[in-house]
PDB file with SEQRES, HELIX, SHEET and CRYST1 records, atoms N, CA, C and O in Angstrom:
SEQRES   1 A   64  UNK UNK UNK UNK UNK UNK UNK UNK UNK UNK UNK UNK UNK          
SEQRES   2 A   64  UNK UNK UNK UNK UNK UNK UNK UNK UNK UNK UNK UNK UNK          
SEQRES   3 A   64  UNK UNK UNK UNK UNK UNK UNK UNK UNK UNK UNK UNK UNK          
SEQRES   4 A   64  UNK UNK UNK UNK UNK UNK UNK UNK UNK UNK UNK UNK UNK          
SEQRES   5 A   64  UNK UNK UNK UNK UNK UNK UNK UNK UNK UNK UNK UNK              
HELIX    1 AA1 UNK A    2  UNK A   11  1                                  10    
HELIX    2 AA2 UNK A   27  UNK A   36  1                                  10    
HELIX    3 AA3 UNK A   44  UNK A   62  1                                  19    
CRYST1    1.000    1.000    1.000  90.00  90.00  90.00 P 1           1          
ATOM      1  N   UNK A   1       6.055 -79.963  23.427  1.00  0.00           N  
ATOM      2  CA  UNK A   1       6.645 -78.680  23.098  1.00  0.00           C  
ATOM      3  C   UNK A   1       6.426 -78.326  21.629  1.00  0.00           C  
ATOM      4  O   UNK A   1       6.112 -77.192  21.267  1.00  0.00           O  
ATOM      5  N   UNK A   2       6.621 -79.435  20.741  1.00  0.00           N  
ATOM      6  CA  UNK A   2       5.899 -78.956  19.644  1.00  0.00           C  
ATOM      7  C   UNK A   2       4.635 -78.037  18.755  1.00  0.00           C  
ATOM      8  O   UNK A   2       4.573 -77.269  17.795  1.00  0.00           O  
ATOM      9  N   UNK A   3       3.962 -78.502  19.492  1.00  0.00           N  
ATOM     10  CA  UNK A   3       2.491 -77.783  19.280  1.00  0.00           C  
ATOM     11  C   UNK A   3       2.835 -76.194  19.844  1.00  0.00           C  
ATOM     12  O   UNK A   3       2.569 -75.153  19.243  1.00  0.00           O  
ATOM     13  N   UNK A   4       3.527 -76.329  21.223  1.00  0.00           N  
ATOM     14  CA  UNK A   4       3.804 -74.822  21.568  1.00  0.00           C  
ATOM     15  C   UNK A   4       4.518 -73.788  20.466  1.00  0.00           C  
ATOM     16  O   UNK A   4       4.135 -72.696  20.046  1.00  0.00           O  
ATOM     17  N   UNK A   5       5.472 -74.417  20.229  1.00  0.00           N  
ATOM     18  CA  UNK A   5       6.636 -73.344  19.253  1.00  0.00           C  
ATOM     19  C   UNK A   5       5.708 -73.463  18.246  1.00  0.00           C  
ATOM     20  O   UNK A   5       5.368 -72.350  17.844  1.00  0.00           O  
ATOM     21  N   UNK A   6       5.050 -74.558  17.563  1.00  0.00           N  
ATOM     22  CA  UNK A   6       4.574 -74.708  16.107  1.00  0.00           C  
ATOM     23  C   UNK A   6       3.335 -73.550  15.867  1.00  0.00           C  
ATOM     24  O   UNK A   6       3.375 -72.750  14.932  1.00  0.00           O  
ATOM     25  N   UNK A   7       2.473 -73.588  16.649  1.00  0.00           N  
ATOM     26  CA  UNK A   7       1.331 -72.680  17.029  1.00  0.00           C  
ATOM     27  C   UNK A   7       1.597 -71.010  16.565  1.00  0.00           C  
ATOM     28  O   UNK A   7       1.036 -70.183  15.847  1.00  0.00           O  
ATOM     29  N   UNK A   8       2.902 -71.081  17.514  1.00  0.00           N  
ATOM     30  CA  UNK A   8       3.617 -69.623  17.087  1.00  0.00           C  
ATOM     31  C   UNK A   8       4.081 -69.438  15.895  1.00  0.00           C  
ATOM     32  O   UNK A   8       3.609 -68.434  15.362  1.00  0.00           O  
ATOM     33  N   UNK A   9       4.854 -70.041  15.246  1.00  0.00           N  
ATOM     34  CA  UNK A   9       5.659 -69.982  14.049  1.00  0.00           C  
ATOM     35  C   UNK A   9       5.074 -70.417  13.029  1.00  0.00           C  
ATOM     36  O   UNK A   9       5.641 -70.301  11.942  1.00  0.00           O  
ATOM     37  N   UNK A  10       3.682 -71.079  13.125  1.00  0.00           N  
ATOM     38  CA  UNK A  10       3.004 -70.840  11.872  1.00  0.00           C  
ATOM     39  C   UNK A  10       1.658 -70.158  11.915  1.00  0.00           C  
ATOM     40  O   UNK A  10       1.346 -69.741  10.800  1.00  0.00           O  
ATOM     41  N   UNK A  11       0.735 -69.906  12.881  1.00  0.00           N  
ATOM     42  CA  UNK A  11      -0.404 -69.136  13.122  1.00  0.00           C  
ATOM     43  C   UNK A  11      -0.547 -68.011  14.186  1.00  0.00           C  
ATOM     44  O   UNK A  11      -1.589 -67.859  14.824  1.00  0.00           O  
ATOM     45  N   UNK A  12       0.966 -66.940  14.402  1.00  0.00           N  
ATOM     46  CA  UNK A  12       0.769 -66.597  14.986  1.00  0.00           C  
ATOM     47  C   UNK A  12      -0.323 -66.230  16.450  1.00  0.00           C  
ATOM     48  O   UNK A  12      -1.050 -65.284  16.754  1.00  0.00           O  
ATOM     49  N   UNK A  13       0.124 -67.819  17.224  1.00  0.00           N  
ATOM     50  CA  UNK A  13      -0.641 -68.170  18.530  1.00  0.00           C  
ATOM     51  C   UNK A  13      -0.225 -66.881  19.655  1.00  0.00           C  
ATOM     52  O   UNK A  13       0.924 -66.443  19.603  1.00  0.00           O  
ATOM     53  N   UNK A  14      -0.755 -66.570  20.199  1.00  0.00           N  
ATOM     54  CA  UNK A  14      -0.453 -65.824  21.419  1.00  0.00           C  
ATOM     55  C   UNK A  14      -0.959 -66.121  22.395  1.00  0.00           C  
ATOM     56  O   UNK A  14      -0.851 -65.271  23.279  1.00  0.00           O  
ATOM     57  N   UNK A  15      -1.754 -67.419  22.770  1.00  0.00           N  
ATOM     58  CA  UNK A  15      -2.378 -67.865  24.056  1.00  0.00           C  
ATOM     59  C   UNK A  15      -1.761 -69.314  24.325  1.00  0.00           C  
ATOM     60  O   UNK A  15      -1.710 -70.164  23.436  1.00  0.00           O  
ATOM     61  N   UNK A  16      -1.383 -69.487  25.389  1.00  0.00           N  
ATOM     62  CA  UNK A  16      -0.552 -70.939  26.016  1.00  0.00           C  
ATOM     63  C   UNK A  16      -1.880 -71.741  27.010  1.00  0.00           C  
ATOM     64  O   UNK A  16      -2.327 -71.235  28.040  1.00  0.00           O  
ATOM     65  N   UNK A  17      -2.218 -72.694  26.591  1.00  0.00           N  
ATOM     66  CA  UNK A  17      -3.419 -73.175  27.819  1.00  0.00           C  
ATOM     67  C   UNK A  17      -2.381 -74.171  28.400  1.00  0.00           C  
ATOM     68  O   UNK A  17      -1.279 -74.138  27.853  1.00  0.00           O  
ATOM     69  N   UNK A  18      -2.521 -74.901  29.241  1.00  0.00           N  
ATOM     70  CA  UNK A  18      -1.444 -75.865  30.079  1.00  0.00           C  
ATOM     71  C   UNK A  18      -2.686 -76.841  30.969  1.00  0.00           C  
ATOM     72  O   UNK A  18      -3.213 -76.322  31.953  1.00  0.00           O  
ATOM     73  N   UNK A  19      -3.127 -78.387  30.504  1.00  0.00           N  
ATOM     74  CA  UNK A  19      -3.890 -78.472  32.288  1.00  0.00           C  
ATOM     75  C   UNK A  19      -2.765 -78.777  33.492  1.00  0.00           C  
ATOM     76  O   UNK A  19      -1.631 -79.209  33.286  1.00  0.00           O  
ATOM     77  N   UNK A  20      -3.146 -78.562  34.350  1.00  0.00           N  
ATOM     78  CA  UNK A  20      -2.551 -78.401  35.862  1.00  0.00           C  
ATOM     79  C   UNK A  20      -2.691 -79.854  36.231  1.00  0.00           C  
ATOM     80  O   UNK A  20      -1.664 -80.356  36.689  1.00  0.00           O  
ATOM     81  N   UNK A  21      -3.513 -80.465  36.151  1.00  0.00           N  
ATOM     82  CA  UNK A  21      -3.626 -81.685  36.799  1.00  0.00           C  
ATOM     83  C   UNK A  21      -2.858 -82.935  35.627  1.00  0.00           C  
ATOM     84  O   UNK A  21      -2.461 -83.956  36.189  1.00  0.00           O  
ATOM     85  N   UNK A  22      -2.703 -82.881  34.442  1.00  0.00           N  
ATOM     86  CA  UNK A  22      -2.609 -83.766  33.138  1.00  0.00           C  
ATOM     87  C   UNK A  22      -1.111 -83.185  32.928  1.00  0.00           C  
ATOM     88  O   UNK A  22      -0.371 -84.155  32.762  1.00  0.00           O  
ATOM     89  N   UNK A  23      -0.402 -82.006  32.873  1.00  0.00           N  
ATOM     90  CA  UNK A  23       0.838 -81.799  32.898  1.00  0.00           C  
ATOM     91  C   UNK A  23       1.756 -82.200  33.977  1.00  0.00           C  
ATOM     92  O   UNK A  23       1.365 -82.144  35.143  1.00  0.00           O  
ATOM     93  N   UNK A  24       3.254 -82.702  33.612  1.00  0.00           N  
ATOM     94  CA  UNK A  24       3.908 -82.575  35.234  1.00  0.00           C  
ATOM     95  C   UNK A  24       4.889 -80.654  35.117  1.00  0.00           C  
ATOM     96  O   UNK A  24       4.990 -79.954  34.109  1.00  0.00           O  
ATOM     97  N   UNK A  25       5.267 -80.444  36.124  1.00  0.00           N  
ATOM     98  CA  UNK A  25       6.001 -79.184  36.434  1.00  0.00           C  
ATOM     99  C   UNK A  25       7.071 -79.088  35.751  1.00  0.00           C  
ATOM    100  O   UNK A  25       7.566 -78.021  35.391  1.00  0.00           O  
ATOM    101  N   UNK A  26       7.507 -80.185  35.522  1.00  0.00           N  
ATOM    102  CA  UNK A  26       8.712 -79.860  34.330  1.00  0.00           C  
ATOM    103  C   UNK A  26       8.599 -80.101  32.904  1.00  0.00           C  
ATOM    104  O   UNK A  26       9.281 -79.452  32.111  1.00  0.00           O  
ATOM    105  N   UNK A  27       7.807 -80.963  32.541  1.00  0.00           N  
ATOM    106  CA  UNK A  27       7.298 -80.813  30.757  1.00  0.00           C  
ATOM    107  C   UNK A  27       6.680 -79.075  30.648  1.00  0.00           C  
ATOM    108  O   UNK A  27       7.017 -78.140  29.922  1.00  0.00           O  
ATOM    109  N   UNK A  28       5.561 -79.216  31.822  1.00  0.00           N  
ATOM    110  CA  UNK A  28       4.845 -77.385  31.765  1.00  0.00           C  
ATOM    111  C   UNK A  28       6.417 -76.308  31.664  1.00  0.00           C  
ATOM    112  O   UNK A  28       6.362 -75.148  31.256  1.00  0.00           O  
ATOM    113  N   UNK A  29       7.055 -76.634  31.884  1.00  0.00           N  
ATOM    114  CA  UNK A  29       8.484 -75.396  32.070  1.00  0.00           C  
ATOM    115  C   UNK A  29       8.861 -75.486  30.085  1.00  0.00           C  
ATOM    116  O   UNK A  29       8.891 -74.618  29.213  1.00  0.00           O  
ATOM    117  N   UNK A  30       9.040 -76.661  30.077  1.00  0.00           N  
ATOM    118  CA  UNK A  30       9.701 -76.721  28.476  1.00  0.00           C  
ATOM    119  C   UNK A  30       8.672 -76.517  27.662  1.00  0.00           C  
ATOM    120  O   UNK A  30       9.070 -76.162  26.552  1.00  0.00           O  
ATOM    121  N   UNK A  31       7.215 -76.613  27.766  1.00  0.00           N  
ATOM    122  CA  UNK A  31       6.484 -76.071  26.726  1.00  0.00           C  
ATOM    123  C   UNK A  31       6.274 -74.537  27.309  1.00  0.00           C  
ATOM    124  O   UNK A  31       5.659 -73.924  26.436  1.00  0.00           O  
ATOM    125  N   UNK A  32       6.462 -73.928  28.105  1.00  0.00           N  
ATOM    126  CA  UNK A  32       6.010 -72.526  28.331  1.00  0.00           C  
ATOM    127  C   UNK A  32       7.668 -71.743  27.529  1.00  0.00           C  
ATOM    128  O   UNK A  32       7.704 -70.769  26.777  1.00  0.00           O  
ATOM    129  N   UNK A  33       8.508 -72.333  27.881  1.00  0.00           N  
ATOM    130  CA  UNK A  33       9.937 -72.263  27.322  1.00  0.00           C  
ATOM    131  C   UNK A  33       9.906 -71.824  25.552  1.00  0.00           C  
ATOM    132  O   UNK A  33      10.369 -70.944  24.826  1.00  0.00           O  
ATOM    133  N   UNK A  34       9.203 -72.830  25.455  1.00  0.00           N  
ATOM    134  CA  UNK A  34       9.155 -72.843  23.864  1.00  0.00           C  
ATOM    135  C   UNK A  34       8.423 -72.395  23.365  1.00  0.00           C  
ATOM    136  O   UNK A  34       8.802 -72.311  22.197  1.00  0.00           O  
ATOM    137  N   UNK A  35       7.004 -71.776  23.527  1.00  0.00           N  
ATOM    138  CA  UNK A  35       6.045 -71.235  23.244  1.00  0.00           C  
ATOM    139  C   UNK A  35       6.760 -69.285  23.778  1.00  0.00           C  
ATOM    140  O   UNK A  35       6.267 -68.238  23.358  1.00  0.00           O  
ATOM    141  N   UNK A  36       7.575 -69.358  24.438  1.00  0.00           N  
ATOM    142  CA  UNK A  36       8.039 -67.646  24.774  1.00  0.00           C  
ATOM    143  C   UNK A  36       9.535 -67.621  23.510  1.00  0.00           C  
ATOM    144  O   UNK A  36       9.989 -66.605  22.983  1.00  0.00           O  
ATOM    145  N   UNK A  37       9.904 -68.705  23.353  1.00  0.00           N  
ATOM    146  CA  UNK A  37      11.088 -68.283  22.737  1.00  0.00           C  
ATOM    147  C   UNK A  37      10.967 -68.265  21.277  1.00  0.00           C  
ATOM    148  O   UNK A  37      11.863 -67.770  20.592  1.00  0.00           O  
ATOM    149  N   UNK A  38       9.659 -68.898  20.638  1.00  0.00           N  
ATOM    150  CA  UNK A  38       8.946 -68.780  19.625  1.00  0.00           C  
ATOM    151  C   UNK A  38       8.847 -67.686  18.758  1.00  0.00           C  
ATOM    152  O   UNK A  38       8.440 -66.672  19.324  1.00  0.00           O  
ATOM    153  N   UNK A  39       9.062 -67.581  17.696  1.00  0.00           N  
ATOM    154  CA  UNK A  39       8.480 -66.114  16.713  1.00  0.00           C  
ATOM    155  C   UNK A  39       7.671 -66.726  15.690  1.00  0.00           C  
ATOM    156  O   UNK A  39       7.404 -67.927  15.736  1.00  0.00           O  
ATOM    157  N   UNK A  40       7.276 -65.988  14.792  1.00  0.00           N  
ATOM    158  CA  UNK A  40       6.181 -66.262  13.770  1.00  0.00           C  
ATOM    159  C   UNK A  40       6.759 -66.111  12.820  1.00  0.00           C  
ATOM    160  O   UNK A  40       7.346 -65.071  12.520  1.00  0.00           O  
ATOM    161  N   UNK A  41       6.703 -67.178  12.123  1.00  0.00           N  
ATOM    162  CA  UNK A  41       7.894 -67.168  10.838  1.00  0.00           C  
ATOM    163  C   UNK A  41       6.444 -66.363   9.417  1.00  0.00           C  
ATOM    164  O   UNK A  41       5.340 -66.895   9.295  1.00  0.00           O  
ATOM    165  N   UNK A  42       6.795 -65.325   8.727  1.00  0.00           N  
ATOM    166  CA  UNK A  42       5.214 -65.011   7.979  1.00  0.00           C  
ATOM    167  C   UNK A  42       5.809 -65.557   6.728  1.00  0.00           C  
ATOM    168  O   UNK A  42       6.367 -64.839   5.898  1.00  0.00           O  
ATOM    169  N   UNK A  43       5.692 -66.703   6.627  1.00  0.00           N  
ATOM    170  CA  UNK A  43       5.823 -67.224   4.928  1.00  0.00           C  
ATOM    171  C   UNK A  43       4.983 -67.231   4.459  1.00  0.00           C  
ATOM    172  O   UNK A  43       4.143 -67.080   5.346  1.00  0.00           O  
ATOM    173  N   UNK A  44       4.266 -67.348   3.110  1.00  0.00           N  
ATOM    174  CA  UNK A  44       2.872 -67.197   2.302  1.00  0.00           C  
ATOM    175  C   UNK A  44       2.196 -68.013   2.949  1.00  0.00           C  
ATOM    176  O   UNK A  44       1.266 -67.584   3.631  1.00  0.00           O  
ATOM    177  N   UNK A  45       2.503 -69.496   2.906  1.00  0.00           N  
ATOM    178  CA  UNK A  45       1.486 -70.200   3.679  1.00  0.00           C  
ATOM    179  C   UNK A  45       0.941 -69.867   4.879  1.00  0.00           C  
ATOM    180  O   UNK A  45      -0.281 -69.837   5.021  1.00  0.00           O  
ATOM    181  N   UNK A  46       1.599 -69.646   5.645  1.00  0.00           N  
ATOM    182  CA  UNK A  46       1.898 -69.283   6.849  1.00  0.00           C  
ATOM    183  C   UNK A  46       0.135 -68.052   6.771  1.00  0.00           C  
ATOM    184  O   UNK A  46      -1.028 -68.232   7.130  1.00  0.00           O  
ATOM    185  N   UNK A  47       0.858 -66.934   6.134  1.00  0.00           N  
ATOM    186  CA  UNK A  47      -0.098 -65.977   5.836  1.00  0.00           C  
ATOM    187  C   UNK A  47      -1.505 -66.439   5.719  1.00  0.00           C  
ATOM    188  O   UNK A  47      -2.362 -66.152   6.555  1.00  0.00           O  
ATOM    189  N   UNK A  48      -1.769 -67.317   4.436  1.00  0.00           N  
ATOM    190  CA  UNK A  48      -2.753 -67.299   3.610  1.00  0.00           C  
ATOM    191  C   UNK A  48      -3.809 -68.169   4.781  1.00  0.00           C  
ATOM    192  O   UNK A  48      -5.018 -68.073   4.567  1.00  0.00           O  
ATOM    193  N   UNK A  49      -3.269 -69.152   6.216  1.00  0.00           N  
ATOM    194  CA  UNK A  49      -3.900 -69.571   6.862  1.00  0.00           C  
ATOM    195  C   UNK A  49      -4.041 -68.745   7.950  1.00  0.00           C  
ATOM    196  O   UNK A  49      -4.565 -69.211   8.962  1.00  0.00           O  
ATOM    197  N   UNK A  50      -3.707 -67.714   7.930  1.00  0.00           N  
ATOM    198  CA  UNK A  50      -3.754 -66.637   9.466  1.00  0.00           C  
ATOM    199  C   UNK A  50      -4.855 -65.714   8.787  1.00  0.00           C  
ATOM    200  O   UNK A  50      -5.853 -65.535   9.485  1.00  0.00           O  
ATOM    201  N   UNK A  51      -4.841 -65.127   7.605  1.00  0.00           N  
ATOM    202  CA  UNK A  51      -5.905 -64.517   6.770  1.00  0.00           C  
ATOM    203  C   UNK A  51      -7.114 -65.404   6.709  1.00  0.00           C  
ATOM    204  O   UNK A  51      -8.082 -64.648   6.627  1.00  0.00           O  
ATOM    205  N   UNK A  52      -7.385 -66.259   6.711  1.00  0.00           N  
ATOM    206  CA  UNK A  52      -8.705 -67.645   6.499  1.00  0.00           C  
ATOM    207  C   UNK A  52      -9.003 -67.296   8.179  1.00  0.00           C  
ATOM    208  O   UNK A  52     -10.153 -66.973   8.477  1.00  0.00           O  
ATOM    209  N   UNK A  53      -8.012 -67.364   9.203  1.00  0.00           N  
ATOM    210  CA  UNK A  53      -8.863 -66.728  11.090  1.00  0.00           C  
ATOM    211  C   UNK A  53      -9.057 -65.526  10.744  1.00  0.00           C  
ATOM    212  O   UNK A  53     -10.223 -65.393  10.372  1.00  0.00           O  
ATOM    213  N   UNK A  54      -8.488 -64.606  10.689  1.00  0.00           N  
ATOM    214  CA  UNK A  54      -8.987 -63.592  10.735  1.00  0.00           C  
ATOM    215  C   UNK A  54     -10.041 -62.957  10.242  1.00  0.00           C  
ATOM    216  O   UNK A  54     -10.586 -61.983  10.762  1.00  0.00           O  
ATOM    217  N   UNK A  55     -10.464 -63.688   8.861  1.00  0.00           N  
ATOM    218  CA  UNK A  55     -11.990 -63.394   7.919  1.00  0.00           C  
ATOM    219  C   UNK A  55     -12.949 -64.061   9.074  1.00  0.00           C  
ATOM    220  O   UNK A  55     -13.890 -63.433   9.559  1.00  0.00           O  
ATOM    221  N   UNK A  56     -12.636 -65.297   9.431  1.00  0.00           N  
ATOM    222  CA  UNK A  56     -13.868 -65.616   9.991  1.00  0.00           C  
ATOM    223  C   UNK A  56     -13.892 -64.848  10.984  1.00  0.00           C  
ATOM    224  O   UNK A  56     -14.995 -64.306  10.909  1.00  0.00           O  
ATOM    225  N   UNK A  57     -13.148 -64.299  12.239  1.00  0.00           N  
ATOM    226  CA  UNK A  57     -13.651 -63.694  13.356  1.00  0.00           C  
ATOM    227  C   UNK A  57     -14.000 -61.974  12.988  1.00  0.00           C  
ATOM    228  O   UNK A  57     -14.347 -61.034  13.703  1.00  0.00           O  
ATOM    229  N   UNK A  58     -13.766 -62.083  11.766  1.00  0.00           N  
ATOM    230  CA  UNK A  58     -14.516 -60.699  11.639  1.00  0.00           C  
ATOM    231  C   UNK A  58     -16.120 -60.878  11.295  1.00  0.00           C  
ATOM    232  O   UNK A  58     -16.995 -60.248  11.888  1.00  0.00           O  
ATOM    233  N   UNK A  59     -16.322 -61.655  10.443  1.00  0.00           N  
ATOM    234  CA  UNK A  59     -17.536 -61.929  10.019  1.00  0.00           C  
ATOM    235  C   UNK A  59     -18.329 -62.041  11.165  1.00  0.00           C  
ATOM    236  O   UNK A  59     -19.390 -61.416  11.185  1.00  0.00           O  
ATOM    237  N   UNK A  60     -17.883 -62.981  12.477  1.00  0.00           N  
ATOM    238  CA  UNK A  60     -18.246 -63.247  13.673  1.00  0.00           C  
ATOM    239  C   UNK A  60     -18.696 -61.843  14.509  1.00  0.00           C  
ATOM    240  O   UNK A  60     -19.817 -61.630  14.970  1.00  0.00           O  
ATOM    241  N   UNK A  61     -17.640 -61.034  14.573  1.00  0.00           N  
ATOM    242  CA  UNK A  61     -17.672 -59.813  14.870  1.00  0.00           C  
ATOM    243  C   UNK A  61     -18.743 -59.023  14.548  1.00  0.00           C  
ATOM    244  O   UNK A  61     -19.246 -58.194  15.307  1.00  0.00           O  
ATOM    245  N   UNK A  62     -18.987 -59.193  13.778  1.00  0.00           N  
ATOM    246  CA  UNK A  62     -19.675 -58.007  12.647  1.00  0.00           C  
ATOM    247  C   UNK A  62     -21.193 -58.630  12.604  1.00  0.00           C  
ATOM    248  O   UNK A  62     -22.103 -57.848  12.326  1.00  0.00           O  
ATOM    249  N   UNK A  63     -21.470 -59.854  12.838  1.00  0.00           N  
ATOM    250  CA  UNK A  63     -22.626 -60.496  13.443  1.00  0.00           C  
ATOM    251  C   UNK A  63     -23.492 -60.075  14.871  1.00  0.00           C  
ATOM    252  O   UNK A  63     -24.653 -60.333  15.190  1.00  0.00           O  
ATOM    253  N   UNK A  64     -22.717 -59.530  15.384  1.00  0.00           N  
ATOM    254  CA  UNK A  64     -22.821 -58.939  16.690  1.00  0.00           C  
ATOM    255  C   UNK A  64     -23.396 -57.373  16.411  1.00  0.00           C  
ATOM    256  O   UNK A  64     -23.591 -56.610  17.357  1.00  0.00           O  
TER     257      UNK A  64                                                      
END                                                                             
């Protein structure tokens, strides 16, 4: 569950992957749990590493 909430609250994550076969049905409930009840905390750090994705997928972008 960590990685779920953490994802959110420091790199504003918005995608949950889960495997089906490697998860059981109830750990999958408490990380989907925690990954929805999650917000994005924007502290500088926080920022200054969400700005470092976003340069690169523009550059990526813009390659195209």
């Amino acid at each position: 569950t960590y990685s779920a909430h953490q994802g959110v609250e420091h790199d504003d994550m918005n995608v949950l992957c889960i495997g089906g076969r490697i998860i059981g049905s109830e750990l999958a409930f408490e990380i989907i749990e925690a990954f929805l009840n999650a917000r994005y905390e924007p502290q500088e750090r926080h920022a200054r590493r969400l700005d470092k994705v976003l340069e690169i997928e523009k550059r990526g972008l813009d390659a195209l």
